[in-house]
N, C-alpha and C positions, 0 to 999 in steps of 0.2 A: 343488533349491534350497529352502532353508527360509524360509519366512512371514518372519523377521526378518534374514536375508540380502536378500531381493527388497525389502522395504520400506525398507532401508537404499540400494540401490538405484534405485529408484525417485526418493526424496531428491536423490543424489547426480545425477540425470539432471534432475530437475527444479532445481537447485539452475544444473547448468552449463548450462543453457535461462537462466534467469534474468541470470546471469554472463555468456553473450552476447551478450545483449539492453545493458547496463550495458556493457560494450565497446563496442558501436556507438555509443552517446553517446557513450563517453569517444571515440572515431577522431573524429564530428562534431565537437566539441570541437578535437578536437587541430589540426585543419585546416581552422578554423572559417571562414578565408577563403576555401575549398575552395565551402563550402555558402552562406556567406554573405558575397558580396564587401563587399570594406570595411569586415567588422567587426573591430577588430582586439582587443578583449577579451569577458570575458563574468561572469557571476557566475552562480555556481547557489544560488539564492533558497528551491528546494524544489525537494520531489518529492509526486507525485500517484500513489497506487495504490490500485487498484482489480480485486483479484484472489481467488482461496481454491476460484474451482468444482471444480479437477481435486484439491483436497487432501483434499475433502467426501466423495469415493471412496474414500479409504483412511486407513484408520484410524489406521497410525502418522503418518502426514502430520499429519493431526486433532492427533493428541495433543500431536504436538510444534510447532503451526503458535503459537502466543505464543512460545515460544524462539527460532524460526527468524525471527518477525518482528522482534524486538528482535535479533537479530544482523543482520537486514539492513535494518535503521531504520542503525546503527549503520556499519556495512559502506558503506551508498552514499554516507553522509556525509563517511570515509573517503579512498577510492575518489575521488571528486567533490573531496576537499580543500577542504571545505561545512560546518564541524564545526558552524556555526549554522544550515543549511538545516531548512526548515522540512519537515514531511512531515504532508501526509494520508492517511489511510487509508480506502477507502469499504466498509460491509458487503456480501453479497453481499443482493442486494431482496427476494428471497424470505426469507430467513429471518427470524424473528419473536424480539424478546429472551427467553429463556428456554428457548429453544429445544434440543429433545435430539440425541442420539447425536454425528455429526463435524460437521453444519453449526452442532449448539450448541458444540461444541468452539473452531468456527472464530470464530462471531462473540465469545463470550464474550472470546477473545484477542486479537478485534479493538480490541473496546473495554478492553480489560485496559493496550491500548498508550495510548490518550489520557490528554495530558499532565494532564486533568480529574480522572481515577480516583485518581492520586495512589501509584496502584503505581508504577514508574516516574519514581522525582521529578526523573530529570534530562530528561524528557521534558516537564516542569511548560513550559504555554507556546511550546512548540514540536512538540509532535504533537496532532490531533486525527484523532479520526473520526467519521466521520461516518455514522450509523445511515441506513439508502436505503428501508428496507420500508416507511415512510409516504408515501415520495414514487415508490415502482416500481408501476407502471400494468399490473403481469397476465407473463406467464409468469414465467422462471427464468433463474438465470445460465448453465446450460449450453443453452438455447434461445433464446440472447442477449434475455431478456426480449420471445419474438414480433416481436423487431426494430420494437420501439413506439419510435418518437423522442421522446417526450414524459417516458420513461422515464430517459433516456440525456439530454437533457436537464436534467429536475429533476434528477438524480444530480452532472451536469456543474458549475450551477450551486452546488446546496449544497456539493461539494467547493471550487468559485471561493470562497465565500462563507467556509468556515472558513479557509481559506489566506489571504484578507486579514486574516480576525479574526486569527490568527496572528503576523502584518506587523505589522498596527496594533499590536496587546497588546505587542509587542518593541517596535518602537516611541517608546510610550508609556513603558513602565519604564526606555529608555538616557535620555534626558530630568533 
């Protein structure tokens, strides 16, 4: 199997991981009384993610992980029938802005997605992310950061924190 067969691959396994995970919400959802008695509506407000360690291994992933994230900024909104849901995005803590080879691939595209950057103007207002390497307290995202809670915490928070700035700022402009 060739290098760009397996990486296409790969993609597409990691893609339907992803797709099943986005299922199991939408089944919660759909039988929402199931999970939660007596609720009988719901609103999907946002989405919170904070992922990129298994894509930082391989390089076509890298390359193409700002496409695949704006297809699936796009996709859950979709999917969720959310088309104003908000979305954070958190970088992985260890990596540093500037940074080379796939984990600079990953974060550049991280932040390529915030609505701030102005790549993406229909994202103006409605995506943020949120840079974690000043607030990650010691190992790596494939060493889930030495399982430091203070880590996981500050990350927790600042994601809380631009998801209201998000709220608010929409907000404030319908007004």
């Amino acid at each position: 199997m060739g290098k760009r067969h397996r990486a296409e691959e790969d993609r597409l396994v990691r893609r339907y991981s992803v797709g099943r995970r986005r299922r199991q919400g939408q089944t919660v959802l759909a039988e929402l009384d199931k999970h939660y008695p007596g609720a009988k509506k719901y609103e999907v407000a946002g989405f919170f993610f904070w992922q990129g360690d298994k894509d930082r291994y391989n390089a076509a992933h890298a390359e193409r992980y700002e496409q695949d994230l704006v297809h699936f900024i796009k996709t859950l909104r979709k999917d969720f029938d959310a088309p104003k849901a908000k979305f954070v995005c958190a970088t992985l803590g260890q990596t540093k802005k500037g940074a080379k080879g796939n984990e600079g691939k990953i974060i550049a595209a991280q932040l390529a997605v915030d609505g701030r950057s102005g790549k993406y103007p229909e994202f103006k207002g409605n995506v943020a992310t949120v840079y974690t390497n000043p607030v990650s307290r010691g190992g790596s995202s494939n060493g889930h950061y030495g399982g430091n809670a203070e880590t996981y915490m500050n990350i927790g928070e600042a994601m809380g924190q631009a998801m209201v700035k998000l709220i608010e700022t929409s907000a404030d402009s319908s007004k």
